[in-house]
N, C-alpha and C positions, 0 to 999 in steps of 0.2 A: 600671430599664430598662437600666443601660450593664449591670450581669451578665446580663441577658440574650443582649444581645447579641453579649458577649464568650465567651457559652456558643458552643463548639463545635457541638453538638448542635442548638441552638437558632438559628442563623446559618447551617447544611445546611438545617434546615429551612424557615426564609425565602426557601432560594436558590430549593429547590425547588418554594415556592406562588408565587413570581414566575416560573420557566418555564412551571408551569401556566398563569399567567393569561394569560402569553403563547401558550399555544396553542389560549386559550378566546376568544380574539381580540380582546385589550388591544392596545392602542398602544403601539409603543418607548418614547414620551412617557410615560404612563400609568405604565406599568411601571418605567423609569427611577427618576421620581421618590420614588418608594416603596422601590425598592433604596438609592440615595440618604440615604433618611431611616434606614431599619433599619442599614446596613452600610454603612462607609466604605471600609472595606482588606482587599484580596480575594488572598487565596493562591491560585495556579495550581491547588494541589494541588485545594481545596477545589469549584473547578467539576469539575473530574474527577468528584471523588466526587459531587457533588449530580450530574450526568449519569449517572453509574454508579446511582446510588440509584433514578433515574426509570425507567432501562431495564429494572433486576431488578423494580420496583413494576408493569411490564409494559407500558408506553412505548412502542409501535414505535421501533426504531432510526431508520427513515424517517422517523421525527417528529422526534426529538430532529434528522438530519440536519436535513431542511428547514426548523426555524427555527434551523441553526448560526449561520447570519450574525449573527439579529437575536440570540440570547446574546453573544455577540460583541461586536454594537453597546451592547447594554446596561452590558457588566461592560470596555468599553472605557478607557473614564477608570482607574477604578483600576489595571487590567491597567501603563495606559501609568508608571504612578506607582512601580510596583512594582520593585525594583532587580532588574539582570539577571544572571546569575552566570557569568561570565567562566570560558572555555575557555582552554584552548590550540593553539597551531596544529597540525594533524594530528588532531587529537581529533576523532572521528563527528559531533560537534554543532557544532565551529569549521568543519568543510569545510561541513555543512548552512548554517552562514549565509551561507556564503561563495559558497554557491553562490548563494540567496538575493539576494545584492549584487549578483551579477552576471545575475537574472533581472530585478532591478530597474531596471539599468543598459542592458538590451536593453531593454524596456518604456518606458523612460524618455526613452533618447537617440535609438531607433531606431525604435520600432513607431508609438509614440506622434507623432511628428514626420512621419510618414510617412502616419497616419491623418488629420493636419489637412491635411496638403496634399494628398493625394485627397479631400476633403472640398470644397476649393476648388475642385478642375481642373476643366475643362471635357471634357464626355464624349470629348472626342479625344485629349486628353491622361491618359487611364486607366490605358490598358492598359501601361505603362511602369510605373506606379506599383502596380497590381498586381502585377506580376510581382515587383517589388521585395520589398511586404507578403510573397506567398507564401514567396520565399526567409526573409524575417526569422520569419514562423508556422513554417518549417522547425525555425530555429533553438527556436522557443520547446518545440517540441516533445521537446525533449533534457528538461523537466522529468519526462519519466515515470521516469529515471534517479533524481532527486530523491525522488520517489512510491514508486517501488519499493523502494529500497534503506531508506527507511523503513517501509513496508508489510511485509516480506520478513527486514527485520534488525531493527531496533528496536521494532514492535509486539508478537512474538513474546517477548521479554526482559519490558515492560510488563505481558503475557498470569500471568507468573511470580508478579507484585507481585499477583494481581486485578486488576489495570488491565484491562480488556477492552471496558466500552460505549463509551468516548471515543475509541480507537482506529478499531473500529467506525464511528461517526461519520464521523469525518476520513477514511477509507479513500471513503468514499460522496462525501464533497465530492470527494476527491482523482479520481475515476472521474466525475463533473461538469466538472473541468475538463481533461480527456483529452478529453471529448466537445466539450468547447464549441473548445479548440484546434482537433481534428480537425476538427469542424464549417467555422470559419473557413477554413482553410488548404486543405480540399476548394472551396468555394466560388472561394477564388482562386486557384486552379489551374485553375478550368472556371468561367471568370469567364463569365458572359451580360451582356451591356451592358445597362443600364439595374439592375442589382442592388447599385449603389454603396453605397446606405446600410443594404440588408442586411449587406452586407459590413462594416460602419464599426460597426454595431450587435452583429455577433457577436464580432468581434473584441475590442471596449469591453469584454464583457459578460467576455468568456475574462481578460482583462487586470485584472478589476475583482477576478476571482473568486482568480487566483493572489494577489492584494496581501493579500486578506483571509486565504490558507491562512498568506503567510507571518507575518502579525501572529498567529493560531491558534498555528503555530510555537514561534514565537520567545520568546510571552507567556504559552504554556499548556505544550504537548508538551514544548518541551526542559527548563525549568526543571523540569516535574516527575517527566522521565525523568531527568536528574542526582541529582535526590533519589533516586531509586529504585534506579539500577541501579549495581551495581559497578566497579571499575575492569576484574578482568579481563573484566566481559561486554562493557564497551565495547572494549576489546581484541579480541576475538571478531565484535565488527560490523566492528571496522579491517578486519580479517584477510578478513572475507568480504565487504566491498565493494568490489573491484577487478572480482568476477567480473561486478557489476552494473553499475558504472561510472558515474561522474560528471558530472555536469548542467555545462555550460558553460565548467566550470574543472577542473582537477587540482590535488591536494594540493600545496602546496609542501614543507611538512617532513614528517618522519615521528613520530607519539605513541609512545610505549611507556611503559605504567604503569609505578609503580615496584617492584611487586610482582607485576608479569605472571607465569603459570604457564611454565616453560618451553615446553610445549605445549597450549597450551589446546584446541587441536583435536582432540586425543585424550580428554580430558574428557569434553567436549559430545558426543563422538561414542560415546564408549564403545569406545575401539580396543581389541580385543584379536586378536594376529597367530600367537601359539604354537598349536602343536595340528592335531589333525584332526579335522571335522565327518564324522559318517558317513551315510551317505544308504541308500537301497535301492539307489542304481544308482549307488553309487561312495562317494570319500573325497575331501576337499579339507579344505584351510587354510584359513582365515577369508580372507586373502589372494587368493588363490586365487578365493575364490567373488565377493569385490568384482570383482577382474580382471574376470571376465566380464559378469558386470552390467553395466559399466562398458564394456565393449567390444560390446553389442548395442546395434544400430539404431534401441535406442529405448528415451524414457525411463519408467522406471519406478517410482513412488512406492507403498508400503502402507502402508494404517493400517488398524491391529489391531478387532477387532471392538467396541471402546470408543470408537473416533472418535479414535484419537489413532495421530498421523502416525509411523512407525516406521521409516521404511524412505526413502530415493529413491535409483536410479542416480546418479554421479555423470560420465557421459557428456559429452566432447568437446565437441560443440555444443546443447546443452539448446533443446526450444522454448520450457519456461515456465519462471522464473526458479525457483531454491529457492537456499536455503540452510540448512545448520547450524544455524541458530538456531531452522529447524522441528522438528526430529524434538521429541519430547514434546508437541505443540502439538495442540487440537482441532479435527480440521478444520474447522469450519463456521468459525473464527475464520482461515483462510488463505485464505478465499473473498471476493468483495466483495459487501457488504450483498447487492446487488438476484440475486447467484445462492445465495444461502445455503440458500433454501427448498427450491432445484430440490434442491441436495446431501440434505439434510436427506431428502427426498422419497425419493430416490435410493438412498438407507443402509437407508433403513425400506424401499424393495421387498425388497433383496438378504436383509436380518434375517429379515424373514417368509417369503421362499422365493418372494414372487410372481414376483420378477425372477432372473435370474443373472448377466444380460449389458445392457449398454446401450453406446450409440454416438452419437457427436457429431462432425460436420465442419467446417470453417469455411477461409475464407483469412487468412492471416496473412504479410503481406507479401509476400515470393516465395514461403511458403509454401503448401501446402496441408496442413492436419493435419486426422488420423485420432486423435478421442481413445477410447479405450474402458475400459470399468468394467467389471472381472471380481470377483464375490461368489467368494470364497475362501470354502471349506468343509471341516473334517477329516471324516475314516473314515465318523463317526456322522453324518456333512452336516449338522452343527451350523458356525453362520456364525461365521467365525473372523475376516474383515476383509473392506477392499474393496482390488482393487488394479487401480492405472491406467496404463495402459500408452498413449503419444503418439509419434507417427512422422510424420514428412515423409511421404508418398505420393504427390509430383508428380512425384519421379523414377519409382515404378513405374509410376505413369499415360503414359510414353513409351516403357516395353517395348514392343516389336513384335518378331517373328520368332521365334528359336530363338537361342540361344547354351550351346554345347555343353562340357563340362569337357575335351574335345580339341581343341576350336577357339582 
């Protein structure tokens, strides 16, 4: 029995008739105890892979998300037992805890102290304490910084190893507790009197759910993104997380591998500046044709007719985050779970020709954006990619009159 158990092969296997049984509708209890008995000491890496095995075996992702927790709860004990592999400061994974400490230390000192005493007050005494919560949900909400700059910079790197369903997952929880903050923090903003313990209830629930991303974190994701990725890729996330910006705190020092590329960004990017590209309707320099891209009103991303991201502006003030660390990535994996299908859906109109063009609105803080899909086609109108192109439109939406190039 212990070679058994000690089998690799045979301990994946275990992992993954114990999330089964958990979604056949076992109890934590139930299931615990039988993990318990089979397996004592659990590698970060190894839930990965037992998640990844479920999802390729054909899993919905939405499944694996919605019992994240209770895996979590189950593979809890040993997770906490398991030794944790020490950064340094400035390193992608030392800021991520750091920031971490200090979501915990908002939750802890502030939100949380401030829920029991609205808890107590008496309905005349609310609306002070309210307002209070609302500014503190303000602050909590600087974790999309957090979400992003892992979603955007490090799941991409992961994507490299086959790491792909467990990323997956955590992006779906991560987009859970965006909703449950916003949830919260709309409500006490437009408080209605008498809604005290919906408020005390959503907010618990947003509070509950970040504690448990960051144990996910800290016990799964970073140990087994250390194992995986190199020095210079984490160099490469340093490099492009200022653009997204940090959750509560800023770095105090600065990392530098000890073998960092001189420019790693010309790498990843593929720079090349010599030469002239010839066109039907002119000549330019690689340079050159960035320049402009880069200097239109709007951003633009393609990905080649394979699904893989080749291209985005790199534009002044961007609506949707990118980075560097997408180009070669498959789009459906830069999407979050619950929009993957529409994309997927979306790829397959422009392939077969039913579609060419598609359009999407929405508001985005003082925004209004205009996003649009244009199926890219050569000579023979054979489909060559998709390309998307997003724009602010609230300022054209105040044109009025005439303004003339002699005025």
């Amino acid at each position: 029995m212990t070679e058994l158990i000690n089998n690799q092969d045979h301990r994946k296997e275990a992992l993954k008739e114990i999330i089964r049984e958990l979604h056949q509708g076992k109890s934590v209890a139930e299931v615990k105890a039988r993990f318990n008995e089979l397996i004592k000491d659990v590698a970060p890496a190894e839930i990965s892979l037992m998640e990844q095995a479920l999802i390729n075996e054909g899993l919905p992702v939405e499944e694996v998300q919605r019992l994240c927790d209770v895996h979590a709860a189950v593979f809890k004990e040993s997770l906490e037992k398991a030794p944790q592999p020490e950064t340094i400061p400035g390193h992608p994974v030392h800021t991520f805890k750091e920031e971490n400490r200090a979501l915990e230390k908002l939750m802890k000192k502030e939100i949380q102290p401030l829920l029991a005493e609205l808890e107590r007050a008496p309905a005349a005494g609310e609306k002070e304490l309210v307002l209070q919560l609302a500014e503190k949900l303000n602050l909590l909400r600087d974790v999309d910084k957090h979400y992003s700059r892992k979603e955007n910079l490090l799941f991409p790197y992961l994507e490299r190893y086959q790491i792909v369903g467990p990323p997956k997952v955590m992006w779906g929880v991560d987009d859970e507790i965006r909703e449950l903050i916003k949830g919260a923090r709309d409500l006490a903003v437009n408080y209605p009197p008498g809604h005290k313990k919906e408020l005390i209830a959503k907010t618990e629930a947003a509070l509950a759910k970040i504690k448990e991303m960051i144990f996910k974190e800290e016990r799964i994701l970073f140990p087994m993104a250390l194992e995986s990725l190199t020095e210079d890729e984490w160099y490469r996330i340093l490099q492009d997380s200022p653009e997204i910006g940090y959750c509560l705190i800023e770095p105090r020092e600065e990392w530098r591998p000890a073998q960092a590329k001189t420019n790693p960004a010309a790498t990843i990017a593929g720079e090349e500046t010599r030469g002239y590209i010839k066109f039907d309707t002119g000549i330019l320099t690689p340079r050159e044709i960035s320049l402009i891209f880069d200097h239109l009103p709007v951003d633009i991303t393609f990905v080649d007719k394979d699904n893989i991201v080749k291209y985005f502006s790199n534009t002044r003030e961007r609506i949707f985050t990118r980075s560097r660390a997408v180009i070669g990535r498959r789009v459906e994996n830069c999407h979050p779970p619950a929009s993957v299908q529409v994309v997927e859906k979306l790829v397959d109109d422009f392939r077969s020709g039913r579609k060419d063009s598609e359009a999407f609105w929405l508001h985005l803080g003082d925004k209004y954006v205009l996003i649009q899909y244009f199926a890219v086609r050569d000579e023979q109108g054979d489909f060559a990619g998709t390309l998307e192109v997003s724009m602010d439109i609230k300022p054209l939406q105040a044109i009025s009159g005439e303004k003339r190039i002699m005025d």
